[in-house]
VEXDREN-998186 format. One line per 3 residues: number of its first residue (from 1); their letters; for each residue x, y, z of N, C-alpha, C, O, CB. Coordinates in nm, 4 decimals, always signed. Atoms other than C-alpha are relative to their C-alpha. Glycine has a CB too. Layout:
REM residues N
NUM = A = X/Y/Z/X/Y/Z/X/Y/Z/X/Y/Z/X/Y/Z | ... $
This chain:
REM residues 106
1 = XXX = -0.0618/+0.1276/-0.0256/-0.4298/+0.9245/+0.5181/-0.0591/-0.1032/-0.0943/-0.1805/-0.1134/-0.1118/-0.0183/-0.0420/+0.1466 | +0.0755/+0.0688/+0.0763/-0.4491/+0.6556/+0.2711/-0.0507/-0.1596/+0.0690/+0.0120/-0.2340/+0.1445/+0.0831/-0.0058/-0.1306 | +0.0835/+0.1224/-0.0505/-0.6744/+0.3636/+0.3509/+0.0754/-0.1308/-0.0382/+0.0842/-0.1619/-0.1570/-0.1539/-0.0023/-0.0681 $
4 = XXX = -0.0982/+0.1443/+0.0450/-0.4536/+0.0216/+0.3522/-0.1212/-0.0761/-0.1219/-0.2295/-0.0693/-0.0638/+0.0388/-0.1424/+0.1857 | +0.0286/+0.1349/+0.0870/-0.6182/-0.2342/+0.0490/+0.0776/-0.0882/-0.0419/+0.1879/-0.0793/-0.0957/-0.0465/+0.0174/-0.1025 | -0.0506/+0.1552/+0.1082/-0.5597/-0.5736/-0.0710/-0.0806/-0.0119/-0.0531/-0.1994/-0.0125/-0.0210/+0.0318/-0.1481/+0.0436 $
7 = XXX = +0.0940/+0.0509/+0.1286/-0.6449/-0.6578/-0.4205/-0.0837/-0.0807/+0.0348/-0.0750/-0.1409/+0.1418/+0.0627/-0.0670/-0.1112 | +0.1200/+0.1642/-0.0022/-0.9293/-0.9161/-0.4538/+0.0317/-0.0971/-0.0642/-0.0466/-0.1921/-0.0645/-0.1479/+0.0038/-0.0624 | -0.0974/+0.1029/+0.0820/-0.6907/-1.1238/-0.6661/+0.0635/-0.0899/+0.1264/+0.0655/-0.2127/+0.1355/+0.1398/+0.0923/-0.1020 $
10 = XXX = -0.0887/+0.0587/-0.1155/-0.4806/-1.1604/-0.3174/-0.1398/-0.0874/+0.0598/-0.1053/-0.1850/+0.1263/+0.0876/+0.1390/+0.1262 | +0.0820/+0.0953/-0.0889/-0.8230/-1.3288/-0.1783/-0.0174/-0.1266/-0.0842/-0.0072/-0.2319/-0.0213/-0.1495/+0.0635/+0.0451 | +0.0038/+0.1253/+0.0729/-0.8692/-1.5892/-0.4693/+0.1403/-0.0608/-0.0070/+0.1432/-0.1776/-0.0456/-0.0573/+0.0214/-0.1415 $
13 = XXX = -0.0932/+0.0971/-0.0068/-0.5000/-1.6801/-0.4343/+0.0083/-0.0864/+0.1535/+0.0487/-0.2000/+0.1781/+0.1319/+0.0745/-0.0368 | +0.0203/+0.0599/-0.0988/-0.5680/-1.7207/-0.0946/-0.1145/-0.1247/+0.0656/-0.1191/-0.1847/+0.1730/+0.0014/+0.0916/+0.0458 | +0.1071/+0.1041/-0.0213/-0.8677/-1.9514/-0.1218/-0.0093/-0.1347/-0.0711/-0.0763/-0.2365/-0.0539/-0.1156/+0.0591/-0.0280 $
16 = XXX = -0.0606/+0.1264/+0.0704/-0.7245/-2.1737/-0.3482/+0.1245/-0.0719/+0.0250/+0.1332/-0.1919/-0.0014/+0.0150/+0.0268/-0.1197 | -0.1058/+0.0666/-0.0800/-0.3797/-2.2331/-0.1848/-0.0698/-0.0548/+0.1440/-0.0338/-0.1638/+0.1884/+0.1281/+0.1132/+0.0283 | +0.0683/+0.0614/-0.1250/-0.5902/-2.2915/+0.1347/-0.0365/-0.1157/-0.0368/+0.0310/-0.2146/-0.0078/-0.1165/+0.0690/+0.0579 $
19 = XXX = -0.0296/+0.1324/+0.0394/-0.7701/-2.5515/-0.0489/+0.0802/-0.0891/-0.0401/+0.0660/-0.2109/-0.0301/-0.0370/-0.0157/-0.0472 | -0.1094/+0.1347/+0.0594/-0.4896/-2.7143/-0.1972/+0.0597/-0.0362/+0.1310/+0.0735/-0.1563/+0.1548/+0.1451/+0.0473/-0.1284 | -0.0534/+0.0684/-0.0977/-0.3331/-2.7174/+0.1338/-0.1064/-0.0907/+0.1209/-0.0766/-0.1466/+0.2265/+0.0845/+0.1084/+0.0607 $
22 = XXX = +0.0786/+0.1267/-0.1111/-0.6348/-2.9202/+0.3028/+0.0009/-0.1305/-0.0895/+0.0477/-0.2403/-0.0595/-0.1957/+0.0390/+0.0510 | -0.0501/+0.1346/+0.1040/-0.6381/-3.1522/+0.0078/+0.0905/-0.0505/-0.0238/+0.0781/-0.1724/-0.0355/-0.0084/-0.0011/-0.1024 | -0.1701/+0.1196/-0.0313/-0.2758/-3.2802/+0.0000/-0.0122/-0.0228/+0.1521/+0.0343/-0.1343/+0.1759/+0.2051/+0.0975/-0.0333 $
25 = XXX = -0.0238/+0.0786/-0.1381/-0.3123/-3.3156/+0.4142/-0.0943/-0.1007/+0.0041/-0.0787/-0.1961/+0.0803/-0.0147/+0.0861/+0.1333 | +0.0820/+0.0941/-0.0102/-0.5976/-3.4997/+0.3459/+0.0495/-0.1246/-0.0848/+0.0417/-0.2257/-0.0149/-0.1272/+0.0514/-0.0349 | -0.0775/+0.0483/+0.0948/-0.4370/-3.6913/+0.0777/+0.1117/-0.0682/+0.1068/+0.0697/-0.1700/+0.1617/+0.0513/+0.1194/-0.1123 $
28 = XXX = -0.1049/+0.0097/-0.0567/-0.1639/-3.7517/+0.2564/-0.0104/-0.0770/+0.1503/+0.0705/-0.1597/+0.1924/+0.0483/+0.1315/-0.0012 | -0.0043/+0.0424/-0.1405/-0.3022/-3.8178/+0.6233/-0.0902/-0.1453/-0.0518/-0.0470/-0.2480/+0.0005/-0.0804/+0.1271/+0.1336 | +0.0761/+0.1185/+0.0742/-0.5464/-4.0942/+0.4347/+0.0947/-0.1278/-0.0410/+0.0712/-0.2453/-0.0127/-0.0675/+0.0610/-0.1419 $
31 = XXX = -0.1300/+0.1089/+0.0464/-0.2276/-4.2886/+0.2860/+0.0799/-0.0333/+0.1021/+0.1584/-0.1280/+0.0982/+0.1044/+0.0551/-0.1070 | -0.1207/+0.0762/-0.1100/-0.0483/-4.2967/+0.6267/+0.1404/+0.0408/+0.0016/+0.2303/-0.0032/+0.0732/+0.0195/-0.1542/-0.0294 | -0.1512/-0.0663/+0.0061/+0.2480/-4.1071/+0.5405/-0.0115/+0.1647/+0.0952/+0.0909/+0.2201/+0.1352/+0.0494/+0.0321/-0.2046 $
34 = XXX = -0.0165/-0.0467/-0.1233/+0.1400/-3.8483/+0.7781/-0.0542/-0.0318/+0.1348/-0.1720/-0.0485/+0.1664/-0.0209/+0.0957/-0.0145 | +0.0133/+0.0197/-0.1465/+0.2005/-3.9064/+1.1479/+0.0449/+0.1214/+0.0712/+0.1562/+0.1652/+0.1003/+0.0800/-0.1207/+0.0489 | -0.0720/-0.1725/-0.0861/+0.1809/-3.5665/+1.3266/-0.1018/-0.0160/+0.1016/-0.1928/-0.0969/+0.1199/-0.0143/+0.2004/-0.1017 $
37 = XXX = +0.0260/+0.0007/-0.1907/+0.1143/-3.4397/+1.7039/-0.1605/+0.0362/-0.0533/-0.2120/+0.0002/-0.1591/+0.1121/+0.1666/+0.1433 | +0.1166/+0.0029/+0.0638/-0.2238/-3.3226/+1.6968/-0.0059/+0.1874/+0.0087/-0.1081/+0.2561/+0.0065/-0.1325/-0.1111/+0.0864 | +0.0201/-0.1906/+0.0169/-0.1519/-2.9119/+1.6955/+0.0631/+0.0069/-0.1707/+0.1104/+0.1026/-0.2320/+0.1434/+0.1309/+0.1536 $
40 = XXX = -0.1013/-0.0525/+0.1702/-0.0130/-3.0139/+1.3063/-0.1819/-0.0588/-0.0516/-0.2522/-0.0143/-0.1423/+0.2300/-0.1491/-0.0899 | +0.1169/+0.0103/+0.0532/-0.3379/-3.1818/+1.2893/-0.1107/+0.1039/-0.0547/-0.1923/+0.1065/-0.1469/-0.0420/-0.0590/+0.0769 | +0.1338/-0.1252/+0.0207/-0.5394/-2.8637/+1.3254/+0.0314/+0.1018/-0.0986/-0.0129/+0.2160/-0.0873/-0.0334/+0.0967/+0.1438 $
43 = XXX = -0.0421/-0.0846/+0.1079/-0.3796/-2.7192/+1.0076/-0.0869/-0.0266/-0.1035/-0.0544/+0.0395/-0.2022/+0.1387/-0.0175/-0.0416 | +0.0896/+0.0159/+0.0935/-0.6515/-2.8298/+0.7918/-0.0746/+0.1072/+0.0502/-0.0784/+0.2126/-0.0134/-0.0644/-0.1338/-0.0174 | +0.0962/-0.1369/-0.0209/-0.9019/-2.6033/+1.0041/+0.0366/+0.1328/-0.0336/-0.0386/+0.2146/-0.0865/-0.0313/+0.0203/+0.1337 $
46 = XXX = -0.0289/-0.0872/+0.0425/-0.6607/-2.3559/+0.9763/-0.0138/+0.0728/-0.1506/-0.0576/+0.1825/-0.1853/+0.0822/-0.0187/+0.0379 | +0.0368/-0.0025/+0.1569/-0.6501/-2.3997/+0.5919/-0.1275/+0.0283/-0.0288/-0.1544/+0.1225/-0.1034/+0.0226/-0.1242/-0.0693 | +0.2076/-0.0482/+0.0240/-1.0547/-2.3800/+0.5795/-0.0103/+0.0962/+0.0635/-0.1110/+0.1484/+0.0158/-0.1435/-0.1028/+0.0656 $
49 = XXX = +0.0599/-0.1521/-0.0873/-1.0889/-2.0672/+0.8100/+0.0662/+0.0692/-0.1007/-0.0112/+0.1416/-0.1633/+0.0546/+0.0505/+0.1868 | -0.0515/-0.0845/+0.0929/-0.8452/-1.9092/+0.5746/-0.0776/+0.0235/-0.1458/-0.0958/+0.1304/-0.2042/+0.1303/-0.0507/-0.0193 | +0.0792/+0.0171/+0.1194/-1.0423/-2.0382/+0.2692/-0.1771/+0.0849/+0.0788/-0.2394/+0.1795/+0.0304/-0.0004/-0.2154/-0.0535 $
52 = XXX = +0.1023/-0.0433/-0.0583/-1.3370/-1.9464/+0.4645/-0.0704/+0.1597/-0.0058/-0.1886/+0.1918/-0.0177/+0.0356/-0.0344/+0.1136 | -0.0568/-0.1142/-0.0796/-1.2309/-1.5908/+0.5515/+0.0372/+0.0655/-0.1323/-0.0188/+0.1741/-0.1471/+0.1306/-0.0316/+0.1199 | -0.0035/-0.0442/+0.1484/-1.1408/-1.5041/+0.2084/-0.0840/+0.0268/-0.0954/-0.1015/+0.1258/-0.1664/+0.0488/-0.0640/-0.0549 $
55 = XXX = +0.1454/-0.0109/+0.0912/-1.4388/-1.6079/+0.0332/-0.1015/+0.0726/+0.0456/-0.2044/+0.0821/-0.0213/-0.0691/-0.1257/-0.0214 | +0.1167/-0.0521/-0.0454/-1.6394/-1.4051/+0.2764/+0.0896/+0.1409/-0.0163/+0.0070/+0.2289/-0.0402/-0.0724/-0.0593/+0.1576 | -0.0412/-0.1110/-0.0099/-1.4080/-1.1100/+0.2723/-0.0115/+0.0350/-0.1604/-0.0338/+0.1539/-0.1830/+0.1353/+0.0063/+0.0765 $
58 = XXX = +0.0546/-0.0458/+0.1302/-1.4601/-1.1310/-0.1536/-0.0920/+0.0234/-0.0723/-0.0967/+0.0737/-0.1845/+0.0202/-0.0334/-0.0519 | +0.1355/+0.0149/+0.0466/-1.8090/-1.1837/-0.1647/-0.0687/+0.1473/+0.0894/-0.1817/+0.1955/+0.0818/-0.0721/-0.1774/+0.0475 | +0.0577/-0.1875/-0.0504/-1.8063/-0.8023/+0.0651/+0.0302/+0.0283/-0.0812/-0.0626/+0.0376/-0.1615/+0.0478/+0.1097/+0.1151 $
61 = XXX = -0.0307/-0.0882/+0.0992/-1.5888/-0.6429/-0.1809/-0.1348/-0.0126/-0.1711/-0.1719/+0.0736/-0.2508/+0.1855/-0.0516/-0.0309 | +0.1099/+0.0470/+0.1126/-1.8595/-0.8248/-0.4541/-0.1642/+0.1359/+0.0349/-0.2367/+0.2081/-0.0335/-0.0533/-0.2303/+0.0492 | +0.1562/-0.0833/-0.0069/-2.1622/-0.6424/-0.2628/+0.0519/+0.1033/+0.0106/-0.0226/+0.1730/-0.0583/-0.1177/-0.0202/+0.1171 $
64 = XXX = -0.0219/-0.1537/-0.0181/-1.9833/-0.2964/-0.1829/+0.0137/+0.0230/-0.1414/-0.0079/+0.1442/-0.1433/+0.1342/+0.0552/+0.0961 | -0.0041/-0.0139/+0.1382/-1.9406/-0.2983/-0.6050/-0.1300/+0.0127/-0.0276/-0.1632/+0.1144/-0.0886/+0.0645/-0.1045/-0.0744 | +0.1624/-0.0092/+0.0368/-2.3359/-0.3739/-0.6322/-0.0419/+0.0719/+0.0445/-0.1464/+0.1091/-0.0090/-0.0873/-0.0845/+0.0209 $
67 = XXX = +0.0810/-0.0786/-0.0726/-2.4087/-0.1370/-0.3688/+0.0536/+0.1260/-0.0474/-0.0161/+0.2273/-0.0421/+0.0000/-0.0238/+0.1508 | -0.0347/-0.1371/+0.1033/-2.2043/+0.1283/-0.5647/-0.0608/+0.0412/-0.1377/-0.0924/+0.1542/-0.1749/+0.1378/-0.0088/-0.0411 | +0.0726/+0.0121/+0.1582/-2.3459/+0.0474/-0.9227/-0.1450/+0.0723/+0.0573/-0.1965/+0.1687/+0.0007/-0.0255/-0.2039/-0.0800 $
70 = XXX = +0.1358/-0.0574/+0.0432/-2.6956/+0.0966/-0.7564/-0.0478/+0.1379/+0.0725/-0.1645/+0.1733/+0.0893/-0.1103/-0.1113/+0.0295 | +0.0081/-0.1063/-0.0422/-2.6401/+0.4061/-0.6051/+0.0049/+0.0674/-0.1160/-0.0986/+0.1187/-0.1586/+0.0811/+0.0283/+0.0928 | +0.0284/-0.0939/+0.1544/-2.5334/+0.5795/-0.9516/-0.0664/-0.0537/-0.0686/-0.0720/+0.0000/-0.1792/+0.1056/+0.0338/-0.0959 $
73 = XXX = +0.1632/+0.0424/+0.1197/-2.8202/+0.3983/-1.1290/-0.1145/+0.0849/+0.0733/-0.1968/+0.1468/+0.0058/-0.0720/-0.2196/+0.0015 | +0.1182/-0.0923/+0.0309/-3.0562/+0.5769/-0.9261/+0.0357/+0.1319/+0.0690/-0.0456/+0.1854/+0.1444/-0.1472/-0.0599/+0.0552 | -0.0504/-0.1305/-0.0115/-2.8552/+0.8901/-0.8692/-0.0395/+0.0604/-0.1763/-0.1074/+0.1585/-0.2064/+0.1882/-0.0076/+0.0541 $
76 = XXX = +0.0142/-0.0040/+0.1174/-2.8486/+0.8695/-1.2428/-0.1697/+0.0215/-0.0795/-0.2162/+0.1069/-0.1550/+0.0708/-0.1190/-0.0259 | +0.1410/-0.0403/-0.0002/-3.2082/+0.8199/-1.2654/-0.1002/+0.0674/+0.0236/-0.2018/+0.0725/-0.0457/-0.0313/-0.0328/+0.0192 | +0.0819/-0.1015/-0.0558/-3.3553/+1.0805/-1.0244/+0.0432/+0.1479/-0.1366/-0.0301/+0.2380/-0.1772/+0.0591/+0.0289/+0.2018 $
79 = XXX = -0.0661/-0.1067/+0.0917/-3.1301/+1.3089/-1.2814/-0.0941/-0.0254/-0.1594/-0.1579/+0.0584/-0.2232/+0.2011/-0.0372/-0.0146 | +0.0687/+0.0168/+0.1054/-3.2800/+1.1812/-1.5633/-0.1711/+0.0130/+0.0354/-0.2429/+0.0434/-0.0599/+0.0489/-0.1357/-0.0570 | +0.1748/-0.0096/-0.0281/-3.6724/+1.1877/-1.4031/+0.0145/+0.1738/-0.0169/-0.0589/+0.2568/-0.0706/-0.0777/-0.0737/+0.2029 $
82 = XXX = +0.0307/-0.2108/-0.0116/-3.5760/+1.5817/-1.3458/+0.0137/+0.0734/-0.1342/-0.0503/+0.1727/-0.1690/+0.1451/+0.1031/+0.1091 | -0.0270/-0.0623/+0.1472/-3.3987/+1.6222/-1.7279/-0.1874/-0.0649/-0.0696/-0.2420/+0.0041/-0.1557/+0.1975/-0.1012/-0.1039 | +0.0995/+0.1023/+0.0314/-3.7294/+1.3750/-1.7968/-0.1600/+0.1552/+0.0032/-0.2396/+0.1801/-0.0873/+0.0034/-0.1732/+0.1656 $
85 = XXX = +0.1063/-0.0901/-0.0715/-3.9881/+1.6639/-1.6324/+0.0064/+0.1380/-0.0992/-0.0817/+0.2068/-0.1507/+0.0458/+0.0354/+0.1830 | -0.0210/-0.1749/+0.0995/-3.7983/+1.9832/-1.8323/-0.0408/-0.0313/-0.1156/-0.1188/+0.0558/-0.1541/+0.1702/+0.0784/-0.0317 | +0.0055/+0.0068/+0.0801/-3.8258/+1.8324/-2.1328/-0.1449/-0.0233/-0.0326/-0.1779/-0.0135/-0.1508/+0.0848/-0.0579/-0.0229 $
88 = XXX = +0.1022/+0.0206/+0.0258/-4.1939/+1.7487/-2.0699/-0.0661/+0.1371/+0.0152/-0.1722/+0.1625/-0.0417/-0.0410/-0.1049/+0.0667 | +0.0489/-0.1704/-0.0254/-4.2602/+2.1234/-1.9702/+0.0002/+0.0613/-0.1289/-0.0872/+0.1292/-0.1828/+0.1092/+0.1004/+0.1017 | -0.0499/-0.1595/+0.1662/-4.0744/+2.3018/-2.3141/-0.0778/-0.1474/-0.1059/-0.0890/-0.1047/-0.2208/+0.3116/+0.0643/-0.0665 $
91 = XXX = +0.1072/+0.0230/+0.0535/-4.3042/+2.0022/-2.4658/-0.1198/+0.0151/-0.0269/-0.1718/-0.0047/-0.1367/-0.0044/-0.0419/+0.0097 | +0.1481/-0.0371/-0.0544/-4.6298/+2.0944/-2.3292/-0.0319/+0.1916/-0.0453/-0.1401/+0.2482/-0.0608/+0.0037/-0.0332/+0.2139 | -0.0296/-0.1518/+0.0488/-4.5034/+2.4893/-2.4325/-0.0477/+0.0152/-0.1551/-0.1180/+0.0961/-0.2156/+0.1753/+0.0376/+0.0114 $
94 = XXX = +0.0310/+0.0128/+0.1401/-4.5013/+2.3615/-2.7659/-0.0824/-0.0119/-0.0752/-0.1015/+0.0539/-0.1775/+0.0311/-0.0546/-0.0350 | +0.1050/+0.0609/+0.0986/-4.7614/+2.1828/-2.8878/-0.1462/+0.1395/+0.0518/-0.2429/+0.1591/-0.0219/-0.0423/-0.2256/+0.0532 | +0.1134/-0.1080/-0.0193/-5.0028/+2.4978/-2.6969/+0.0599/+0.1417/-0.0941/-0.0205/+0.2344/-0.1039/-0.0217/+0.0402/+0.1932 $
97 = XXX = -0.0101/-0.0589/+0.1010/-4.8122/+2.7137/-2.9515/-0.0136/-0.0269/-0.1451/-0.0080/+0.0554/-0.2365/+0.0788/+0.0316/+0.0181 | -0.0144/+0.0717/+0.1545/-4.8346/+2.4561/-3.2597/-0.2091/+0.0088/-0.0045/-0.2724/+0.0258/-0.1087/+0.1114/-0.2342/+0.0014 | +0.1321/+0.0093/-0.0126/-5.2271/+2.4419/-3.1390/-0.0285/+0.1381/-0.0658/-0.0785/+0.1462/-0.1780/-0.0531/-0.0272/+0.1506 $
100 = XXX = -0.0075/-0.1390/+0.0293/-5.2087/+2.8439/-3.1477/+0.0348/+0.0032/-0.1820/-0.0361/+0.0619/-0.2638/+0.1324/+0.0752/+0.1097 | +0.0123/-0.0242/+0.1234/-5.1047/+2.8205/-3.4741/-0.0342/-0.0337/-0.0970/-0.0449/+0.0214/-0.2065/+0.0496/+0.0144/-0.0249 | +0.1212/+0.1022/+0.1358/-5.2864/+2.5561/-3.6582/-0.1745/+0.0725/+0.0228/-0.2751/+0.0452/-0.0427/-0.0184/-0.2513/+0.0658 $
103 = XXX = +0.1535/-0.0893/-0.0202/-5.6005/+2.8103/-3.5053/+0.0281/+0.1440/-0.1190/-0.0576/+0.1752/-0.2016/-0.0234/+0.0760/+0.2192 | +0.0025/-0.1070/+0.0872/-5.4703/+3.1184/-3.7011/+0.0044/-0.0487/-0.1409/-0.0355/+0.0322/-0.2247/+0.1087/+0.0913/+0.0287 | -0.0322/+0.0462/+0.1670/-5.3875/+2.8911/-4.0574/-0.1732/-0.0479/+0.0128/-0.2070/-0.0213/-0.1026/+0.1620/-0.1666/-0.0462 $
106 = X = +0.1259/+0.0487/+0.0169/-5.7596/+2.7640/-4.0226/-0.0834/+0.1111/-0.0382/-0.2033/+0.0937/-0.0598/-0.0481/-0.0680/+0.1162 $
């Protein structure tokens, strides 16, 4: 079953039409040209919970990205400490055969 997503594009359009729509009511209720009941009033909160609600739902998708990056950095890294270890082994092989043989040229 596939997992429903919305882009993270759909949350920055949504946090910026939110603001714009508290800023023209504010705009607007300031000049006196709006006179509304008071359940039109509470459309600014609405507008900020939405802005609200967005910016917190993009700033998860932000950390589940960081918390992915630093999983394959040190998935990546334990891999590299282990390629890191072989290569110090068939090093350590070496130089007790380069020793071995700078003893027989002497």
């Amino acid at each position: 079953m596939k997992r429903f997503s919305i882009s993270p594009i759909v949350y920055d359009w949504i946090f910026w039409i939110s603001i714009g729509v508290v800023v023209v009511w504010m705009i607007l209720k300031a000049t006196g040209i709006i006179h509304s009941p008071i359940w039109q009033e509470l459309l600014p909160f609405a507008g900020g919970l939405a802005a609200i609600v967005s910016y917190f739902q993009k700033t998860g998708r932000y950390l589940e990205k960081i918390d992915h990056l630093d999983r394959d950095f040190h998935e990546f890294r334990s891999k590299a400490d282990i390629r890191f270890d072989e290569v110090k082994a068939d090093l350590h092989k070496y130089d007790n055969r380069l020793i071995r043989i700078e003893a027989r040229l002497s």
